[in-house]
mmJSON file of the N, C-alpha and C atoms, coordinates in Angstrom:
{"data_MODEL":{"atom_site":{
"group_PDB":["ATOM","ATOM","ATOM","ATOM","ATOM","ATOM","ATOM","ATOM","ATOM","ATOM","ATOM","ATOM","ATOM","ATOM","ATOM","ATOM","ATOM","ATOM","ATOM","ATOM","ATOM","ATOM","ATOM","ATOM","ATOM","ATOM","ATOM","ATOM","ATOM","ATOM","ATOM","ATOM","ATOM","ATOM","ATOM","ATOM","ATOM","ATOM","ATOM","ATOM","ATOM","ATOM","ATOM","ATOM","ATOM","ATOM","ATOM","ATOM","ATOM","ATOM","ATOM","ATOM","ATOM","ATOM","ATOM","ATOM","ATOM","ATOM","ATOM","ATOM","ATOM","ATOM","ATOM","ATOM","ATOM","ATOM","ATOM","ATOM","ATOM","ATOM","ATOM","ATOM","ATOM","ATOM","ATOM","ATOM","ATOM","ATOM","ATOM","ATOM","ATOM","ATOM","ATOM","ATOM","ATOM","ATOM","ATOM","ATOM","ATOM","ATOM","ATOM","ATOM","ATOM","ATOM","ATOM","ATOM","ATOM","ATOM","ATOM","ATOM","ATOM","ATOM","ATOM","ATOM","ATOM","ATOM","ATOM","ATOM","ATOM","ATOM","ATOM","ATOM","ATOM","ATOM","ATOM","ATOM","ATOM","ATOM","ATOM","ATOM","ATOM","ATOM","ATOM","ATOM","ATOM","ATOM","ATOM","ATOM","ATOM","ATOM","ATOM","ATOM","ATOM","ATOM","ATOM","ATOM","ATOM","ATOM","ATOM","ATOM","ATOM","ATOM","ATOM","ATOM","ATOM","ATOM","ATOM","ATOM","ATOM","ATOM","ATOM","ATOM","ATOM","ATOM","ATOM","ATOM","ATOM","ATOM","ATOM","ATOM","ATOM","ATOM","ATOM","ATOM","ATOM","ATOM","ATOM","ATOM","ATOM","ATOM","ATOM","ATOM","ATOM","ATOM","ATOM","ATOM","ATOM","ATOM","ATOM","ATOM","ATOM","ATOM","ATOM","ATOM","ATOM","ATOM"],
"id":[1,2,3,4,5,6,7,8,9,10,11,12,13,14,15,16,17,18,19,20,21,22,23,24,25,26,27,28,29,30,31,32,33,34,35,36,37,38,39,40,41,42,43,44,45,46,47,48,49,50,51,52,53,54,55,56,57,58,59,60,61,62,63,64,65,66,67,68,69,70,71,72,73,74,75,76,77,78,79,80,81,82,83,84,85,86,87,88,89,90,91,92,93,94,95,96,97,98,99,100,101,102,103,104,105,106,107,108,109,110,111,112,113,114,115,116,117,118,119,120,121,122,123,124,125,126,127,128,129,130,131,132,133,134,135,136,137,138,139,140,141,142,143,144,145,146,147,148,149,150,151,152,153,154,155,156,157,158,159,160,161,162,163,164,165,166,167,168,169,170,171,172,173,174,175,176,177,178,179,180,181,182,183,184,185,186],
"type_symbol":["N","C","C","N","C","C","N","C","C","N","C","C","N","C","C","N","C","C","N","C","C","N","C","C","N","C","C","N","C","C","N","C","C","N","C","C","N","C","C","N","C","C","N","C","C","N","C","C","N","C","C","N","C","C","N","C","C","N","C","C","N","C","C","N","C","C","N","C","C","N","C","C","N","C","C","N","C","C","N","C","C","N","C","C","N","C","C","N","C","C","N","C","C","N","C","C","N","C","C","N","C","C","N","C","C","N","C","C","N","C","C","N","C","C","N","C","C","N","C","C","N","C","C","N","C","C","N","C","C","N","C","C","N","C","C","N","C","C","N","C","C","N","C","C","N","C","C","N","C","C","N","C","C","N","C","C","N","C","C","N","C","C","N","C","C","N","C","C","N","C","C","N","C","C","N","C","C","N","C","C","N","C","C","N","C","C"],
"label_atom_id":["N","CA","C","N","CA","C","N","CA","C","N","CA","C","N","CA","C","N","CA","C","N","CA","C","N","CA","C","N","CA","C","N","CA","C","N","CA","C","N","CA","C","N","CA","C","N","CA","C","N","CA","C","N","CA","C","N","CA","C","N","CA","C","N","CA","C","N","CA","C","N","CA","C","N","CA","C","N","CA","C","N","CA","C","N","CA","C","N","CA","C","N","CA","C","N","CA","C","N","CA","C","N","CA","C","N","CA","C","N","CA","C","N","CA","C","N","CA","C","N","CA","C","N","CA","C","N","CA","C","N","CA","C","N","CA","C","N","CA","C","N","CA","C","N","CA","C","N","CA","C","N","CA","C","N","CA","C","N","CA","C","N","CA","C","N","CA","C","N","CA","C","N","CA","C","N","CA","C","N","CA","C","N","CA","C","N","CA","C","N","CA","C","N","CA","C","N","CA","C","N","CA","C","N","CA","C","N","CA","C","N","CA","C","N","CA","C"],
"label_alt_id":[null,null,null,null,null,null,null,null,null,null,null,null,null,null,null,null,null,null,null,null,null,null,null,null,null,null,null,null,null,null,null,null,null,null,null,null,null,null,null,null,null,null,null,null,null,null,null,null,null,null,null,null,null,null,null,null,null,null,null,null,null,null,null,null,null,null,null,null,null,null,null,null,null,null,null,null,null,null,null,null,null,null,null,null,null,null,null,null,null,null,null,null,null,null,null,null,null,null,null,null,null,null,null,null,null,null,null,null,null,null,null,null,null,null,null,null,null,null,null,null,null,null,null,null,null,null,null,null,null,null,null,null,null,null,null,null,null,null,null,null,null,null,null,null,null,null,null,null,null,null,null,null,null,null,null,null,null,null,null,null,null,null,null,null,null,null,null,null,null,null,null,null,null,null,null,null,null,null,null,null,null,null,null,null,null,null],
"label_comp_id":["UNK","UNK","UNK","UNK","UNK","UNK","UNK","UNK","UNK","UNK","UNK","UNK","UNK","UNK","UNK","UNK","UNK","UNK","UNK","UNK","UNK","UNK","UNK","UNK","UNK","UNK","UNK","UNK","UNK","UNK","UNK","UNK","UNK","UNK","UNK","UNK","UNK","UNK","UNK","UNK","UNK","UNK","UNK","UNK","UNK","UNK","UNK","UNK","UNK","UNK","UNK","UNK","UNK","UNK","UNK","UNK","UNK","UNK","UNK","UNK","UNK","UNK","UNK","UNK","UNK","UNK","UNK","UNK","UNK","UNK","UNK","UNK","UNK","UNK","UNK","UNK","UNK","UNK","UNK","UNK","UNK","UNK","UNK","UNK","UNK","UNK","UNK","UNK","UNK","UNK","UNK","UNK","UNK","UNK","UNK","UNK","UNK","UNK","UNK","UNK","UNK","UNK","UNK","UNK","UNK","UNK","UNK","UNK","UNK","UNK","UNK","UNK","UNK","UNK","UNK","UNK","UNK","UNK","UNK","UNK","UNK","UNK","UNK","UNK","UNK","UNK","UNK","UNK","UNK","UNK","UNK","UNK","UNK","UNK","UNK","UNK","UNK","UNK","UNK","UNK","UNK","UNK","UNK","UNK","UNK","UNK","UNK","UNK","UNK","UNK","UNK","UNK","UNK","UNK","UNK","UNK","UNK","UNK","UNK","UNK","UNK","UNK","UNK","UNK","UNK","UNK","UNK","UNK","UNK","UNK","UNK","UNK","UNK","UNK","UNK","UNK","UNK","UNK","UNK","UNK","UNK","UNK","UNK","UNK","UNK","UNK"],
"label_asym_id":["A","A","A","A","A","A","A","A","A","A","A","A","A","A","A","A","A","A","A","A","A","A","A","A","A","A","A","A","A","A","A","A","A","A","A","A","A","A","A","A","A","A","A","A","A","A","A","A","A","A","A","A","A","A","A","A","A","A","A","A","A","A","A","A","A","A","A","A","A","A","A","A","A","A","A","A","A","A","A","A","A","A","A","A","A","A","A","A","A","A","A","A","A","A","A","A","A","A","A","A","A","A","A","A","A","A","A","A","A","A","A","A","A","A","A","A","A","A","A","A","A","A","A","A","A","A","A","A","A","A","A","A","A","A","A","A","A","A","A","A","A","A","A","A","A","A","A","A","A","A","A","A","A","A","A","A","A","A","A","A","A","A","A","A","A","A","A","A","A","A","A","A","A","A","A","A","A","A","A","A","A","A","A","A","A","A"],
"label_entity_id":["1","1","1","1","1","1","1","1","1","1","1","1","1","1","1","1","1","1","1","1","1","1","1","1","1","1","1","1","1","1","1","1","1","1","1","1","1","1","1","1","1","1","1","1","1","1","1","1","1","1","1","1","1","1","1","1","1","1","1","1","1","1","1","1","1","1","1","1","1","1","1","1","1","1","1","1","1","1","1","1","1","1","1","1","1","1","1","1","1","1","1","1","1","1","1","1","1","1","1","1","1","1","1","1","1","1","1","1","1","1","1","1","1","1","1","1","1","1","1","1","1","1","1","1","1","1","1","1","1","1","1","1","1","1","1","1","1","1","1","1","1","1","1","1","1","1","1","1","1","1","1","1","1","1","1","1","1","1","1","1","1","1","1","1","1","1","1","1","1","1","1","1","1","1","1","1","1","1","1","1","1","1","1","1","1","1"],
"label_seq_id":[1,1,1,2,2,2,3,3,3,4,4,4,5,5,5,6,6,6,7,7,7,8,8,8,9,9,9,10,10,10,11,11,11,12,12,12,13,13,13,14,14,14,15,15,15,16,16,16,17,17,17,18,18,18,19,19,19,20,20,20,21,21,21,22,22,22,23,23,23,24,24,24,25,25,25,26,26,26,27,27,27,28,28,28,29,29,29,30,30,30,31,31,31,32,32,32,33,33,33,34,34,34,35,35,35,36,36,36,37,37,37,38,38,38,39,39,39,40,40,40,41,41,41,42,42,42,43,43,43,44,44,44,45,45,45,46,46,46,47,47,47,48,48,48,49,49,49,50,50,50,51,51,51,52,52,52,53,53,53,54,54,54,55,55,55,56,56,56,57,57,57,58,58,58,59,59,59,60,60,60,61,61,61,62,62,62],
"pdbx_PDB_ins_code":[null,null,null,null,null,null,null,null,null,null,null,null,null,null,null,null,null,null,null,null,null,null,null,null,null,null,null,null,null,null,null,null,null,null,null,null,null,null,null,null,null,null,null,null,null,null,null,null,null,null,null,null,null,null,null,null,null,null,null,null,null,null,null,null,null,null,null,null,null,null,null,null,null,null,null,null,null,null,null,null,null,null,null,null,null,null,null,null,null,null,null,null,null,null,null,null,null,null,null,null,null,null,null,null,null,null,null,null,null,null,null,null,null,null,null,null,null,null,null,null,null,null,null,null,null,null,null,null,null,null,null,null,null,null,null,null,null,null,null,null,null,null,null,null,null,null,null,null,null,null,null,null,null,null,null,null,null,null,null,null,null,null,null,null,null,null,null,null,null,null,null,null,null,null,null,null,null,null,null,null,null,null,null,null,null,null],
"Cartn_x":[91.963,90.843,90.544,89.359,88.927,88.792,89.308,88.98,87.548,87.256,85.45,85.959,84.481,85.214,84.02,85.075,84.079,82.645,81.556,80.452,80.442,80.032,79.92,78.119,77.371,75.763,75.776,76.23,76.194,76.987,78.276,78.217,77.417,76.655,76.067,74.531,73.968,72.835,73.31,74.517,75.107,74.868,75.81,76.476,75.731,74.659,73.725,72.672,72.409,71.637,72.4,73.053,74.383,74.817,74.548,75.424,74.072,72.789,71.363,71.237,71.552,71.53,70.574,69.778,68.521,68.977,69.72,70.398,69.117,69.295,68.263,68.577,67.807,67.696,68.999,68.766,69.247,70.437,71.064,72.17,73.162,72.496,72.845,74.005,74.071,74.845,76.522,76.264,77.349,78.138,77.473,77.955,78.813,78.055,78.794,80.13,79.961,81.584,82.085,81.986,82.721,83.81,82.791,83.488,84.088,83.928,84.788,86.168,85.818,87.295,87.959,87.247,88.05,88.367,87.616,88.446,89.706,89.859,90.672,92.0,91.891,92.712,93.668,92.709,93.24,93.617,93.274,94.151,95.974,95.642,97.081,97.596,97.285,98.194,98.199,97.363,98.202,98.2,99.417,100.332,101.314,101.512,102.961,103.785,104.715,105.846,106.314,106.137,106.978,107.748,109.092,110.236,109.206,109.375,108.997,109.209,110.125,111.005,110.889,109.813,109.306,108.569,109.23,108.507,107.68,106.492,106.332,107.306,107.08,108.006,107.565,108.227,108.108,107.479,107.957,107.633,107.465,106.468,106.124,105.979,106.803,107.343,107.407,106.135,106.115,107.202],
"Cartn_y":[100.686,100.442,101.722,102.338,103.464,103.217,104.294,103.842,104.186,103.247,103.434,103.648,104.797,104.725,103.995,103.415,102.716,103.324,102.024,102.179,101.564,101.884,101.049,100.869,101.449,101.169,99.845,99.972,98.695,97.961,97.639,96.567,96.05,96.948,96.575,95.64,96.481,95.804,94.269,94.877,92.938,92.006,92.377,91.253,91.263,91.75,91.566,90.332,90.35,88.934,87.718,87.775,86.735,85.975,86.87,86.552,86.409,86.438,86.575,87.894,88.634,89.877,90.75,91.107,92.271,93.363,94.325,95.426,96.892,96.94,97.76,99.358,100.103,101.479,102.421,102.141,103.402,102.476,101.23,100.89,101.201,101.291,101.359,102.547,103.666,104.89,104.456,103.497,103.45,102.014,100.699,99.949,100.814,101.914,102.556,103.29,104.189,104.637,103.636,102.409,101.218,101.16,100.955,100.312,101.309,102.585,103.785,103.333,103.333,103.094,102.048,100.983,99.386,100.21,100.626,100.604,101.613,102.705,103.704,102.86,101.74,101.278,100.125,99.386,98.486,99.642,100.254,101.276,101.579,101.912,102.139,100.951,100.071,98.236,98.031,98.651,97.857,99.264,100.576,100.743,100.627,99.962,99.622,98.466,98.745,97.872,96.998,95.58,94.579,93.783,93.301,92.333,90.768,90.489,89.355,88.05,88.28,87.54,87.631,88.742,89.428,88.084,87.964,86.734,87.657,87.205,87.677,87.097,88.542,88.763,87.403,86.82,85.754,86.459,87.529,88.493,89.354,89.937,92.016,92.327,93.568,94.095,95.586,96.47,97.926,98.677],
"Cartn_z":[73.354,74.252,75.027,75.149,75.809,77.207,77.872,79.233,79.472,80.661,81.205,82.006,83.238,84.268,85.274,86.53,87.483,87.437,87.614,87.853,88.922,90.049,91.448,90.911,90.844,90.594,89.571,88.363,87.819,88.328,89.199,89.706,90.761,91.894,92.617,91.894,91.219,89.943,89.599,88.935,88.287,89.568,90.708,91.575,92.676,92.894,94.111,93.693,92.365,92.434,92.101,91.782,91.824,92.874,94.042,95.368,96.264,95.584,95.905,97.585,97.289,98.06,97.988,98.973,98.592,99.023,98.399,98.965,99.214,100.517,101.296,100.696,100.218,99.792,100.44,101.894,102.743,103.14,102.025,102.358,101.481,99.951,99.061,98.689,99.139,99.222,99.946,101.023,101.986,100.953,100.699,99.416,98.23,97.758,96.735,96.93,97.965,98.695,99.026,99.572,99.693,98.642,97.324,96.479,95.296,96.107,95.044,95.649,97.061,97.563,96.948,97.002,97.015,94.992,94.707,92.935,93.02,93.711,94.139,94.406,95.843,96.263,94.782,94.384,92.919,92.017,91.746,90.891,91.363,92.211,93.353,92.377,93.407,93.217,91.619,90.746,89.248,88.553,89.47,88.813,89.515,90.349,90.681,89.622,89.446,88.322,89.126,88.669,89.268,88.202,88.668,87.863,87.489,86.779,85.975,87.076,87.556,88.645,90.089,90.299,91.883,92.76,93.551,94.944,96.032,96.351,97.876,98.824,99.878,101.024,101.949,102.526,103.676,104.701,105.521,106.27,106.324,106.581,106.2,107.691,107.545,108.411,108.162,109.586,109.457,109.491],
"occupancy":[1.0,1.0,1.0,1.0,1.0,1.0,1.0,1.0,1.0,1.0,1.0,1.0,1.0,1.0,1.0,1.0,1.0,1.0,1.0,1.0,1.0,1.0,1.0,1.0,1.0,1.0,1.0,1.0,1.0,1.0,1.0,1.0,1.0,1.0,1.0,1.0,1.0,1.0,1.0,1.0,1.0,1.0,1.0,1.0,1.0,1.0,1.0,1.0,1.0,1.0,1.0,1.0,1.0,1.0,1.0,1.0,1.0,1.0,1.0,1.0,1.0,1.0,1.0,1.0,1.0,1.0,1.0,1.0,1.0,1.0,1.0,1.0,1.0,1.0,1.0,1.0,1.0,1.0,1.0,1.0,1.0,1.0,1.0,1.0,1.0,1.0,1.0,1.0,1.0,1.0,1.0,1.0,1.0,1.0,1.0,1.0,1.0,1.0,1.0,1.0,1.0,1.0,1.0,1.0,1.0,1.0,1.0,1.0,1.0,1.0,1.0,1.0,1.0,1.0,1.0,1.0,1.0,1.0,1.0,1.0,1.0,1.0,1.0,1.0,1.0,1.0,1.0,1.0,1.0,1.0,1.0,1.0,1.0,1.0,1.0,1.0,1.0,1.0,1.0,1.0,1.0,1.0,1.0,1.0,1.0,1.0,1.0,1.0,1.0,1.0,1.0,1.0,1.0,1.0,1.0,1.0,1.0,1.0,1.0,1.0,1.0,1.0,1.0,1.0,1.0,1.0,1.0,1.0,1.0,1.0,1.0,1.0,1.0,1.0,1.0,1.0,1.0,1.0,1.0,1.0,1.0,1.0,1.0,1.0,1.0,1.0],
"B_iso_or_equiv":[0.0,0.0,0.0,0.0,0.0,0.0,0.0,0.0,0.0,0.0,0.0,0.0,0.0,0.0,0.0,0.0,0.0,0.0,0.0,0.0,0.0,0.0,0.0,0.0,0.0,0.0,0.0,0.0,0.0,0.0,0.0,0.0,0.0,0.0,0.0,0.0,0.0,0.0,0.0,0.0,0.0,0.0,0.0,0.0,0.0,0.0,0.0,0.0,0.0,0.0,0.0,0.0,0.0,0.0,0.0,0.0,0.0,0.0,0.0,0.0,0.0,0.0,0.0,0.0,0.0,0.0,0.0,0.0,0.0,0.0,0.0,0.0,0.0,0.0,0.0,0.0,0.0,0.0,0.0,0.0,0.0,0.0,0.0,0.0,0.0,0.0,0.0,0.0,0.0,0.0,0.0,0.0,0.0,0.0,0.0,0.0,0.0,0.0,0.0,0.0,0.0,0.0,0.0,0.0,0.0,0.0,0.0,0.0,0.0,0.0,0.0,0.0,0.0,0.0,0.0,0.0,0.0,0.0,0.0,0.0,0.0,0.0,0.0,0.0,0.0,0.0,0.0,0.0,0.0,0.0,0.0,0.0,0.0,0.0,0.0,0.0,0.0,0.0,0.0,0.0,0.0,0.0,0.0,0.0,0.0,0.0,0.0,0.0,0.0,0.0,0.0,0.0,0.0,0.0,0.0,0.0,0.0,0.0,0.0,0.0,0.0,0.0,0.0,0.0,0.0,0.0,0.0,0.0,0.0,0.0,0.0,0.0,0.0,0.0,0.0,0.0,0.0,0.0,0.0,0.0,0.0,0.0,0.0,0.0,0.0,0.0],
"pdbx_formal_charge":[null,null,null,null,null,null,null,null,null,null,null,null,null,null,null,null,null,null,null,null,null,null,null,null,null,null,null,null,null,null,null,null,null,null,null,null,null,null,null,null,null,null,null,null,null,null,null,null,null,null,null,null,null,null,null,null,null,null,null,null,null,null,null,null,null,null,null,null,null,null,null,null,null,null,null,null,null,null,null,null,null,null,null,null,null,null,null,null,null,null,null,null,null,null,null,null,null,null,null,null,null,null,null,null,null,null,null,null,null,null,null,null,null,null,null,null,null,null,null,null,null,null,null,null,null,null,null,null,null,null,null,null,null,null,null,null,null,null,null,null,null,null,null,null,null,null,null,null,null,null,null,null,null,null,null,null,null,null,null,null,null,null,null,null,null,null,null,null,null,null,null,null,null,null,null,null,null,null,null,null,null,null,null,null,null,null],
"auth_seq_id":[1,1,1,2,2,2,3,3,3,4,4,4,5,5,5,6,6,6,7,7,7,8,8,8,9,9,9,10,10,10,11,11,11,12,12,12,13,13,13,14,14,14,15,15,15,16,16,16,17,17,17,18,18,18,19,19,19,20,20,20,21,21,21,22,22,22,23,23,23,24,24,24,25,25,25,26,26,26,27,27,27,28,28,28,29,29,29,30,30,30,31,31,31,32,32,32,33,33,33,34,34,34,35,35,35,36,36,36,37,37,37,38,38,38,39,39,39,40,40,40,41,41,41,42,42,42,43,43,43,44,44,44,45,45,45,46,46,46,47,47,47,48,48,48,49,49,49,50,50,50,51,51,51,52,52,52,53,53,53,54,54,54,55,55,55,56,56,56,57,57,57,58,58,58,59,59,59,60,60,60,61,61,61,62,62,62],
"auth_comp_id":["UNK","UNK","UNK","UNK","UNK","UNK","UNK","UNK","UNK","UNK","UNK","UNK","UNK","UNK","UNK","UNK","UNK","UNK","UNK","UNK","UNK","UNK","UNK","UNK","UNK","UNK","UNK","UNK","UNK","UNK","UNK","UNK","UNK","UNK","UNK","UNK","UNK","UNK","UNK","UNK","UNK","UNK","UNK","UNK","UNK","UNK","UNK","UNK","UNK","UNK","UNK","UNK","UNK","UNK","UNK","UNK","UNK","UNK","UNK","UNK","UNK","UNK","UNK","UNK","UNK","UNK","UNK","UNK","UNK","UNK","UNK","UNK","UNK","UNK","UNK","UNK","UNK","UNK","UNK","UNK","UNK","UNK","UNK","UNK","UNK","UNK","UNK","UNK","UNK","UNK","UNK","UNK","UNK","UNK","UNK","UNK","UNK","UNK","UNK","UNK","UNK","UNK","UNK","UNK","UNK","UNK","UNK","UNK","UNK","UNK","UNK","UNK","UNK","UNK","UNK","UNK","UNK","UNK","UNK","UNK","UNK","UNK","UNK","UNK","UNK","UNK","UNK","UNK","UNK","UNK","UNK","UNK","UNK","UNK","UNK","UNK","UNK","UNK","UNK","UNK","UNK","UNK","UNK","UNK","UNK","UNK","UNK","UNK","UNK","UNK","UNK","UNK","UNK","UNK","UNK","UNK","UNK","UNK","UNK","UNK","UNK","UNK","UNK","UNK","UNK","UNK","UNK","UNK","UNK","UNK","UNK","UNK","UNK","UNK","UNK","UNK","UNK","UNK","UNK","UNK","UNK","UNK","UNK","UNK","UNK","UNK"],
"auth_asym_id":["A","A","A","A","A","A","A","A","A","A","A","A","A","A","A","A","A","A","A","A","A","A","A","A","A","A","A","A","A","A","A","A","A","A","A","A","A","A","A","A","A","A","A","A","A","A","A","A","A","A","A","A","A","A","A","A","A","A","A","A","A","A","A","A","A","A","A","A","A","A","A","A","A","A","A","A","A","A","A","A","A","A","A","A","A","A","A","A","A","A","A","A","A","A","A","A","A","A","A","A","A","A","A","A","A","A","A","A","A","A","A","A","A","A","A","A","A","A","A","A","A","A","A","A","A","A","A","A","A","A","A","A","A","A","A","A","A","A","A","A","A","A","A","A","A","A","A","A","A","A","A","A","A","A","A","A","A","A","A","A","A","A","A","A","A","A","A","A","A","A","A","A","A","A","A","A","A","A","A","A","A","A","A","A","A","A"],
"auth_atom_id":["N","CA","C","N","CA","C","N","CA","C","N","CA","C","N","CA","C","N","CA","C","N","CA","C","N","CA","C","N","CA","C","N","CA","C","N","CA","C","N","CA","C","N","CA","C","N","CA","C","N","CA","C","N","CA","C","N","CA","C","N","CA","C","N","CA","C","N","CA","C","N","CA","C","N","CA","C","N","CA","C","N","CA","C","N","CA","C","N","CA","C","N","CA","C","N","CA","C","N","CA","C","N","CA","C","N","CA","C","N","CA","C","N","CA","C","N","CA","C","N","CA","C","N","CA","C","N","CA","C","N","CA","C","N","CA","C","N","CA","C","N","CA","C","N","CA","C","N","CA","C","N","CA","C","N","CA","C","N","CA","C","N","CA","C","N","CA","C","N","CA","C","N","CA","C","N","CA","C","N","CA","C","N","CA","C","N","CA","C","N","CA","C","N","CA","C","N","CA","C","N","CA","C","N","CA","C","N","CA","C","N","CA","C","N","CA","C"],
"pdbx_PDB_model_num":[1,1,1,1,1,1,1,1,1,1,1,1,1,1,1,1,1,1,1,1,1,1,1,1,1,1,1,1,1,1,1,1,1,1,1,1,1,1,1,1,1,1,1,1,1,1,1,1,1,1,1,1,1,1,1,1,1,1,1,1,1,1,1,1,1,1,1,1,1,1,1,1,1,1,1,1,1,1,1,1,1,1,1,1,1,1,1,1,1,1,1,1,1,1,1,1,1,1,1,1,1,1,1,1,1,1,1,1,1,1,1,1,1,1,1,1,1,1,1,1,1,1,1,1,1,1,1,1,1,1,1,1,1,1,1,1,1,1,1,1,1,1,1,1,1,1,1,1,1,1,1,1,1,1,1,1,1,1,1,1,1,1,1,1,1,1,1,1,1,1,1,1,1,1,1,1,1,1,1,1,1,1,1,1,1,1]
}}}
């Protein structure tokens, strides 16, 4: 499987009428860095390795 890489524009296209959203011009730029981040951040989280057997923590603690 080839990797693609994020499109934040086509998801905004797909999922703005979906969610019936009229996304305003001069909003549209600040939505897209949004969601470079939010794909940046899920990248992080699925490469971390977890045991087959891994529970969430009861308590998280800084």
């Amino acid at each position: 499987m080839a990797y693609k890489p994020f499109d934040a524009d086509a998801l905004i296209d797909a999922t703005a009428p979906l969610l019936q959203l009229q996304v305003a011009p001069e909003h549209r730029a600040g939505i897209k860095a949004n969601l470079k981040t939010a794909g940046k951040m899920a990248a992080l989280v699925e490469q971390m390795k977890l045991e087959d057997d891994a529970e969430p923590a009861p308590v998280y603690r800084a």
